[in-house]
C-alpha positions as CSV (number, residue, x, y, z in Angstrom):
1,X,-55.2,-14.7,43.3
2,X,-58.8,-15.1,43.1
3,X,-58.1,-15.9,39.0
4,X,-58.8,-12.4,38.2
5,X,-56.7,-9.6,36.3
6,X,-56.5,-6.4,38.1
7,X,-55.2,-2.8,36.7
8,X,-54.3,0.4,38.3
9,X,-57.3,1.7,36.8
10,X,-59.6,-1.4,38.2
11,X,-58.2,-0.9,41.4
12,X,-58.5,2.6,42.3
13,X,-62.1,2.9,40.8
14,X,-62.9,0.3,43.4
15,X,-61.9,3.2,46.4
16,X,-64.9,5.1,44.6
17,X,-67.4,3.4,46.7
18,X,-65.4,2.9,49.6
19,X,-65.2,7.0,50.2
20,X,-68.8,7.5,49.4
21,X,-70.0,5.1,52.2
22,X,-67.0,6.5,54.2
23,X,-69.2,10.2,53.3
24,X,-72.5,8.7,53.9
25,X,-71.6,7.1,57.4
26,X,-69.7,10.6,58.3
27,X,-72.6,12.7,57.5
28,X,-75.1,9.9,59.5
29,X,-72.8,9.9,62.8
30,X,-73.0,13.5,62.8
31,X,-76.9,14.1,61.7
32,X,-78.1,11.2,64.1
33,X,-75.1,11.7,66.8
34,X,-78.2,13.5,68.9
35,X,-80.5,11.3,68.6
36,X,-79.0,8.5,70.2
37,X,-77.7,6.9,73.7
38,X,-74.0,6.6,74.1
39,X,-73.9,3.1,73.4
40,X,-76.2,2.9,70.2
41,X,-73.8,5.9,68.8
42,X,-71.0,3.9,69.4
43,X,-72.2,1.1,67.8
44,X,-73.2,3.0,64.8
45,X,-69.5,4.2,64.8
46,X,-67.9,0.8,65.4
47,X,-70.6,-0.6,62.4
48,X,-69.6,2.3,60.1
49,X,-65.7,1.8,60.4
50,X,-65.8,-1.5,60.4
51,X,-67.6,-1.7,56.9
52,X,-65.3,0.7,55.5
53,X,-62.2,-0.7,56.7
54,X,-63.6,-3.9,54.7
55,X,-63.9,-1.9,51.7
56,X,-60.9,-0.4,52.0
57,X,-59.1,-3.4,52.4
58,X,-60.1,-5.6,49.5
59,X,-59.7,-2.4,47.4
60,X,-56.2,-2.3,48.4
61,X,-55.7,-5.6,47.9
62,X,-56.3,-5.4,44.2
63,X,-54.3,-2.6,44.1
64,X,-51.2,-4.5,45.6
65,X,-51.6,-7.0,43.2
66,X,-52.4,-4.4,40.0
67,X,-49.1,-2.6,40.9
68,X,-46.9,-6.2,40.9
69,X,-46.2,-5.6,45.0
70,X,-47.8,-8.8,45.3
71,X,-50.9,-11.0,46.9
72,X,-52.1,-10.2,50.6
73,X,-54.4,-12.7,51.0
74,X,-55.7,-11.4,54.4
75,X,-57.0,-8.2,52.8
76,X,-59.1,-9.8,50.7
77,X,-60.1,-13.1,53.4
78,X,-61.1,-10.3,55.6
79,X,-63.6,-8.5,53.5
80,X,-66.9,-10.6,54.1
81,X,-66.5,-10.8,57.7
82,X,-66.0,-7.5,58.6
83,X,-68.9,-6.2,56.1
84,X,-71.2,-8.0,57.6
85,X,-70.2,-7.6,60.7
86,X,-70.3,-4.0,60.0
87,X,-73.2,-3.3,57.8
88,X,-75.2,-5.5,60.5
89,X,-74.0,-3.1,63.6
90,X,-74.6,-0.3,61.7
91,X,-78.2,-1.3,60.7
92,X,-78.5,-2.5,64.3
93,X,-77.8,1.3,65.6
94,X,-80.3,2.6,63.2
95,X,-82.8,0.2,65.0
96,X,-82.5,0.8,68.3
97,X,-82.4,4.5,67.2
98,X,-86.6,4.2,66.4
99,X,-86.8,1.5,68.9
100,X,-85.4,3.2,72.4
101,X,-86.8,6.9,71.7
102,X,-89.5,6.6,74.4
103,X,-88.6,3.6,76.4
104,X,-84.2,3.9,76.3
105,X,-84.0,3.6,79.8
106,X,-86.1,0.6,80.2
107,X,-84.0,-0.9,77.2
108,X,-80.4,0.3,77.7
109,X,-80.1,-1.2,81.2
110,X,-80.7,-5.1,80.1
111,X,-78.5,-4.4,76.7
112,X,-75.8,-3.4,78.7
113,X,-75.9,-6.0,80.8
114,X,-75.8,-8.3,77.8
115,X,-72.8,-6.7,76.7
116,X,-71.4,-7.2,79.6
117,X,-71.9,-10.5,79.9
118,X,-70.8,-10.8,76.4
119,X,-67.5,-9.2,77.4
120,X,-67.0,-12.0,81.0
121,X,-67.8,-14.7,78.6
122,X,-65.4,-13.8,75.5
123,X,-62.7,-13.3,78.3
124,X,-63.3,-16.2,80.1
125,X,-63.5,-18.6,77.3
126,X,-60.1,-16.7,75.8
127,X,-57.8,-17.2,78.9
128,X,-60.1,-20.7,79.7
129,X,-59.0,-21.5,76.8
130,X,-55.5,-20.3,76.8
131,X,-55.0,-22.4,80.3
132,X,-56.2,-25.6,78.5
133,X,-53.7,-25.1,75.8
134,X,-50.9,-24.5,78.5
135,X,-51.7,-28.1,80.3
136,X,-51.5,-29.2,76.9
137,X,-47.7,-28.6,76.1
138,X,-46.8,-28.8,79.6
139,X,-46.6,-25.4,80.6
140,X,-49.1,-25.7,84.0
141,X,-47.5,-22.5,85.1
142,X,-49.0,-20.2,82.7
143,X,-52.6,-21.5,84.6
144,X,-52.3,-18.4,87.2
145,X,-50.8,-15.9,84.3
146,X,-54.1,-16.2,82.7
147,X,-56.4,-16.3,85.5
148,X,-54.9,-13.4,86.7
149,X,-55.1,-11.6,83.5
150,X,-58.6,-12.4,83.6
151,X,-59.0,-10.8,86.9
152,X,-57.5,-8.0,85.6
153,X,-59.7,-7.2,82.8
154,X,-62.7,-7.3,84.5
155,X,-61.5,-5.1,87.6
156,X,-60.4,-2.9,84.5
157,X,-64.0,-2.8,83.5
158,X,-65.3,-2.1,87.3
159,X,-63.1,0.7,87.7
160,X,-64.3,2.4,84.5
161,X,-67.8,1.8,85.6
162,X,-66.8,3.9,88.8
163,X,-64.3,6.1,88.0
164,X,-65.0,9.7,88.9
165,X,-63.0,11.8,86.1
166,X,-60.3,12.5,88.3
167,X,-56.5,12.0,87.2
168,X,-56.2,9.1,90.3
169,X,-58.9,6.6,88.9
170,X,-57.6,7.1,85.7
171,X,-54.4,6.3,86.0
172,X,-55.7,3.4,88.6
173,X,-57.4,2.5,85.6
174,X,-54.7,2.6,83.4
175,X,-52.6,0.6,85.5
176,X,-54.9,-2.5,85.7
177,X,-55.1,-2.9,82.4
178,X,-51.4,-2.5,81.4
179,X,-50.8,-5.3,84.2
180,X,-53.3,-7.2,82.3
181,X,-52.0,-6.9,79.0
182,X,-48.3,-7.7,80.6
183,X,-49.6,-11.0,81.6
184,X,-51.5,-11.6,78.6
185,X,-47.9,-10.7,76.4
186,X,-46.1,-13.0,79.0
187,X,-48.6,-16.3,79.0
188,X,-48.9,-16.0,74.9
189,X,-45.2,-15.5,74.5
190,X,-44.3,-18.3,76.5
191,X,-46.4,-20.6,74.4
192,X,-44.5,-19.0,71.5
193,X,-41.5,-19.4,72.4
194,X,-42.7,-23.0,73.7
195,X,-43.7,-23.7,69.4
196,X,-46.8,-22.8,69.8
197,X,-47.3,-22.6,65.8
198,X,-45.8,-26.1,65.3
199,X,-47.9,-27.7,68.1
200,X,-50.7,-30.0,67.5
201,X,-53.7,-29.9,69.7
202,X,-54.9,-33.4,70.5
């Protein structure tokens, strides 16, 4: 419990902060939401969020503990790495705001490659990964689950890059992606079910 003493009082003065950057990022997103690309906004919005939520959080977690409910430890384990996180994509937004006013297009293109490729590479390590740990506690079969989950994001993220508003591609859309989840839910609930939590990686 961190060795400190929390009260009511304590705890709730520590929201104070919390809702004036939660005003502060409100009144940015709308004064600068025109003055930005699409995907800088939305990083400005995921950055602001994400640094409230951390604020929020820890002071929730002293109140949890002020009011005798008890200790959540993840509330408060959680705080640093989403504020920084946060603080540093919204900072980040601000940047490229100055940065891409004359030259976006020239910019945006290679960023959102690099997203992209950041997106391929998180998935691929994740169900890369998730296959390892299936040959691991004998459970080969799961190999093709996540490969095809795999698959399944990224022709999710193809069809969103082509999809032409209509109700058909949407629900095309849709439809990938719920298949990939439903393997994802199958292949990590096998190795659940298989003691997953209990097993030791070698």
């Amino acid at each position: 419990m961190e060795g400190f003493v929390y009260t009511v009082p304590m705890a709730l003065t520590d929201y104070i902060p919390v809702v004036l950057f939660g005003i502060s990022a409100l009144l940015l997103c709308r004064d600068l939401k025109n003055k930005m690309t699409k995907g800088v906004f939305a990083t400005l919005e995921l950055g602001a969020v994400i640094a409230f939520l951390a604020g929020f959080l820890k002071a929730t977690y002293k109140l949890l503990i002020a009011t005798g409910v008890g200790e959540i430890a993840f509330l408060n384990d959680s705080f640093l790495p989403l504020q920084s996180s946060g603080l540093l994509l919204t900072g980040l937004a601000l940047v490229l705001m100055l940065a891409l006013r004359k030259r976006s297009a020239a910019i945006m293109a290679p960023m959102t490659m690099g997203f992209i490729s950041m997106m391929v590479l998180g998935l691929g390590g994740m169900c890369a990964s998730l296959s390892a740990v299936s040959v691991k506690m004998k459970k080969k079969i799961l190999i093709p689950v996540f490969i095809l989950c795999f698959f399944c994001y990224m022709g999710m993220g193809y069809l969103a890059s082509k999809k032409d508003g209509s109700a058909a591609s949407n629900w095309i859309e849709q439809g990938v992606n719920t298949l990939g989840q439903i393997l994802l839910l199958c292949g990590v609930g096998t190795l659940h079910k298989a003691g997953l939590r209990e097993f030791k990686l070698k």
